[in-house]
Structures are given as C-alpha cells and as structure tokens.
C-alpha positions as CSV (number, residue, x, y, z in Angstrom):
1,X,5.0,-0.3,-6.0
2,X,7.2,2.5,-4.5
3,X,7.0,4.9,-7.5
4,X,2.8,4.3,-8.3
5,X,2.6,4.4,-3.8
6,X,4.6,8.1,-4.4
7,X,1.6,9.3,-6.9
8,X,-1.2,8.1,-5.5
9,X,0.0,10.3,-1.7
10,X,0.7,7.8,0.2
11,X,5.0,7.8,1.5
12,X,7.2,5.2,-0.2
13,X,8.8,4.7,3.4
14,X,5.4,3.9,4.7
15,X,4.7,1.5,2.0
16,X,7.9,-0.1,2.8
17,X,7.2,-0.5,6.3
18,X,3.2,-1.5,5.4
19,X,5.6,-4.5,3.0
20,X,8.1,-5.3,6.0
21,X,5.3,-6.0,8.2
22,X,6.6,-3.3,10.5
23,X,3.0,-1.1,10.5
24,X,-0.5,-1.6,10.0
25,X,-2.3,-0.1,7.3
26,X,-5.0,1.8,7.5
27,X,-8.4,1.4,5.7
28,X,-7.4,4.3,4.0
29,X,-4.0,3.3,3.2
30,X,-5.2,-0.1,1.8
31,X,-7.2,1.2,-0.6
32,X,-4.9,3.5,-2.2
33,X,-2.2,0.2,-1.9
34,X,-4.6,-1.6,-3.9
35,X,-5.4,1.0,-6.2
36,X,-1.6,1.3,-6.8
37,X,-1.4,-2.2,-7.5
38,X,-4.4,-2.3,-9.4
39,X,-5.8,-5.6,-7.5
40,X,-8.8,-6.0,-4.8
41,X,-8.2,-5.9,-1.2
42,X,-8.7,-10.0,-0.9
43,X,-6.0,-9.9,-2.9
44,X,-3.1,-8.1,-0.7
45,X,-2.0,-11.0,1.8
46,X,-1.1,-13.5,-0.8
C-alpha cells in the first residue's frame, strides 16, 4: 500500500495514519487509496 500510496501523491506517513485510524481521509484522499489498491470505495472499511 505504502509504495503504490508514494506514486499515486499521496504521503506514505499519511496513509499510515489514514490505516491507524489516527486521521480522516479526505474525499480526495480516498480515491486515490482506492485507486492504489485497486478496489471501490465500499470496499475500504472491511
């Protein structure tokens, strides 16, 4: 997740902290997740 997060412009330590629970993503921010991830946003909280 860290090294797709790093291409896509969104910061590995924000990722991190988006996975810990310790921020909120943004819209913005949740679409380049999922993008990185390749799944759809339903998809994210399991």
């Amino acid at each position: 997740m860290i090294l797709r997060s790093l291409t896509l412009a969104l910061h590995r330590v924000y990722a991190a902290q988006i996975e810990g629970q310790t921020k909120v993503p943004s819209r913005a921010s949740l679409e380049k997740l999922t993008k990185a991830l390749r799944v759809k946003v339903g998809r994210l909280p399991e």
